[in-house]
N, C-alpha and C positions, 0 to 999 in steps of 0.2 A: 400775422399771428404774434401777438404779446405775449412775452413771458417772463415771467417775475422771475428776481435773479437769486433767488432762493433755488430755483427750479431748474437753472443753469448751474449751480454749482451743486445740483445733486446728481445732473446727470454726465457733468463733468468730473465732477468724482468717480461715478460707477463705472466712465466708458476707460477712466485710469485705472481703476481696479482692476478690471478683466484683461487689460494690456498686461499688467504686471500680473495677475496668475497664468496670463500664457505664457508669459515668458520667462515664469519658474517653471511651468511646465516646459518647456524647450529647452533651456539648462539643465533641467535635470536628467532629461532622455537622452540629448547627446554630448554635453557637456561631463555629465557627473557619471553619466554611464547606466544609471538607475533602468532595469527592465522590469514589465510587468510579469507578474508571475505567471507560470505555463504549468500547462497541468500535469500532475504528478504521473500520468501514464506515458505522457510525451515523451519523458526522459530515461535513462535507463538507471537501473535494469529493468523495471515497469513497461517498457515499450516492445519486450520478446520478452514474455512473462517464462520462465523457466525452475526447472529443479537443477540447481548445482550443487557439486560435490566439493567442500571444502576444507576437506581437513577425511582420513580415515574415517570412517564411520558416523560424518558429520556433514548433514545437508542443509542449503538455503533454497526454500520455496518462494521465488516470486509470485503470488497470486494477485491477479485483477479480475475485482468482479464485474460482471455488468450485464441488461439486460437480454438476457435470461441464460447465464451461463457463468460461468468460473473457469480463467484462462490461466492455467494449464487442466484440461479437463480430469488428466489422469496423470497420477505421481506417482513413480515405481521405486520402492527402496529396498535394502536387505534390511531381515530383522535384525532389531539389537542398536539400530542408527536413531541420530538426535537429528530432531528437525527441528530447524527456524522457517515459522509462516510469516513472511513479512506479506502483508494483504491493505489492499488497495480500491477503490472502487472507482471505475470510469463516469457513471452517470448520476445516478440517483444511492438512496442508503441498502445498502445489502445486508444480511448476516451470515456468518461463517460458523457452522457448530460440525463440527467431527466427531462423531457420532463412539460413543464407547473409550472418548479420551476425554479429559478436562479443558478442550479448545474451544472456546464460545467467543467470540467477537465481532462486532460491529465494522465492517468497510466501509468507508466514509471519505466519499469524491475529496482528496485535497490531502489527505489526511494515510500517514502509513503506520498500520498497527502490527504489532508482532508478539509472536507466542514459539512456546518452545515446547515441543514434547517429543518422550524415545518411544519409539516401537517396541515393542522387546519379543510383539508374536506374530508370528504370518500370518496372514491374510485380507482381508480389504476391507478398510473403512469408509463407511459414506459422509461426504460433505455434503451437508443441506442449508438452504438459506432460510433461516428462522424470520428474518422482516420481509416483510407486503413489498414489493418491487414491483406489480403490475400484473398484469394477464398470465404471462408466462411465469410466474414466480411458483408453483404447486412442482416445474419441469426441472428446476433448477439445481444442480447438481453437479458433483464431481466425487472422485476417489481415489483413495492412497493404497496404493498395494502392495504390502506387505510381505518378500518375498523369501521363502529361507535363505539362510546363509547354506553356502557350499559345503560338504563334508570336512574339507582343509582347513576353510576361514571358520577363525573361530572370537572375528571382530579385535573391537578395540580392546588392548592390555586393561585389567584394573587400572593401573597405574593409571595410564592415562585417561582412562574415564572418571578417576576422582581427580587429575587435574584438571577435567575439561569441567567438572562441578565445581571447583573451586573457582575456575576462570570465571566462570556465567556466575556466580555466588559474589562475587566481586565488582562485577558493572555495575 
């Protein structure tokens, strides 16, 4: 087999090229430390999706959506509480609308969105998923329930609920 040395020093070029992109690839995975990113649900707090209490009268909702359901299915709060939705999607694009609040947002695999809004009345709100997900997307659902406050509890001071507006007026 003849080969013109055009045709030797292209394919000795290319067989040096790919030596030297392996081997930034291998410096940079364990050398530089560099990892591939992992999915936003793997990690926490996304991976035990929960409602935490962070402050008096002040909640963070983990939510991950995914096919055909919204994990935590059911959120229980008293009324008068501010909630943070931080929301997430595990697979494909979902939507997030709370029905009778100003919450609308898109879940979007990779991707963490968040909204804020107070309760101020008992009873249950429904979460519905507004984007096409699949077969099971018509099922899809969850709820915030809205629970009175106690005869005693009479929530957070003014005070502090116009410092907690000022706080969030400030990010």
């Amino acid at each position: 087999m003849v080969q013109d040395l055009y045709e030797r020093v292209a394919i000795f070029g290319a067989g040096l090229l790919m030596t030297a992109f392996f081997l930034a690839i291998v410096v940079g995975a364990f050398g530089l430390g560099i990892r591939v990113p992992t999915c936003v649900t793997d990690i926490p707090p996304f991976d035990q999706p929960a409602v935490v209490e962070v402050a008096p009268g002040q909640y963070v909702a983990n939510v991950v959506a995914q096919m055909w359901l919204f994990n935590p299915r059911e959120i229980r709060i008293p009324a008068g509480s501010l909630v943070t939705f931080n929301l997430t999607s595990k697979d494909v694009q979902h939507g997030f609308k709370l029905l009778n609040t100003n919450v609308n947002m898109m879940a979007v695999p990779g991707v963490v969105n968040r909204a804020q809004v107070r309760f101020d009345q008992p009873g249950e709100y429904l979460i519905v998923c507004h984007e096409y997900c699949g077969l099971g997307h018509h099922a899809m659902s969850a709820k915030v329930i809205v629970e009175p406050r106690a005869a005693g509890d009479q929530g957070p001071s003014p005070a502090r609920a116009v410092a907690s507006a000022l706080a969030c007026w400030a990010r």
